[in-house]
C-alpha positions in Angstrom: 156.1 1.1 206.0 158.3 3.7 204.1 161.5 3.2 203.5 164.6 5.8 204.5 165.9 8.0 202.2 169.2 7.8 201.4 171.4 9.9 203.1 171.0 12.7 206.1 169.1 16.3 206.2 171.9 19.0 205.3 172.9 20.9 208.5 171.5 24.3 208.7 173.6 27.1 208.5 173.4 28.9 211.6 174.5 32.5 212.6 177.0 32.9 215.7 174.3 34.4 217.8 172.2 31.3 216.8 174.8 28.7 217.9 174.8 30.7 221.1 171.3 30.5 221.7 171.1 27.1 220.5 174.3 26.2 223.0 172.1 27.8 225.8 169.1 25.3 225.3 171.2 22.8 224.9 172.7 23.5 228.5 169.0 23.5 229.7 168.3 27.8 230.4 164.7 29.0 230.0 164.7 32.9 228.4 165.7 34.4 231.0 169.0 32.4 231.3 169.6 33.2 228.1 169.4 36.7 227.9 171.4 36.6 231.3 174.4 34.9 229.1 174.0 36.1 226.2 173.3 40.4 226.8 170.4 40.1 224.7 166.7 41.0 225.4 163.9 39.3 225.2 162.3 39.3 222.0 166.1 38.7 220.5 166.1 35.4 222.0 162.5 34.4 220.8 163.2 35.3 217.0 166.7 33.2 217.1 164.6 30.8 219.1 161.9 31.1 216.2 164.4 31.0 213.5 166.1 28.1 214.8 162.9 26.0 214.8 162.3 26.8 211.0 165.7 25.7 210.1 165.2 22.5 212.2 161.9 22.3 211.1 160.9 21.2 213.9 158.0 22.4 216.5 159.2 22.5 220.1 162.6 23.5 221.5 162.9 19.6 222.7 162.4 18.7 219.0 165.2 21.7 218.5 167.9 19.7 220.9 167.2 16.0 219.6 167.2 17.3 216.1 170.5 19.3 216.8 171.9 16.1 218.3 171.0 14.0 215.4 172.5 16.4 213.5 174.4 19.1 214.6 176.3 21.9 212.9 180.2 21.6 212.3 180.9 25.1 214.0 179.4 23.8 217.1 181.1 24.2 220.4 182.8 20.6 221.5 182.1 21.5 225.0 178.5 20.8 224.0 178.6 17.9 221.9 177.6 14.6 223.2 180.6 12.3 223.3 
């Protein structure tokens, strides 16, 4: 069994328009909700979506939200934060 290593992952550094898209899947919108909220197009929201998962580095957008919720950003809306 291996053991923990000492301390948490740092928290990524996000852009605003990342936090936004992030927010989004948090709240549970597919693409198309996205770009509905945000005024973006399509391939925007895949490379913050894409970008995101790298500095995650995680695989899946569900790994995206329980990683974010293990350990989210400090410029994070409250609204979205788990209480």
């Amino acid at each position: 069994m291996r053991g923990k290593k000492s301390g948490s992952p740092p928290q990524p550094k996000l852009t605003r328009r990342e936090r936004d898209v992030l927010e989004q899947l948090l709240r549970g919108r597919c693409d198309k909700g996205i770009r509905e909220a945000l005024g973006i197009g399509h391939g925007a929201v895949r490379r913050h979506i894409t970008s995101l998962l790298r500095k995650y580095g995680v695989a899946s957008r569900l790994e995206l939200c329980v990683a974010f919720l293990e350990r989210p950003c400090s410029n994070m809306s409250a609204a979205i934060m788990p209480r």
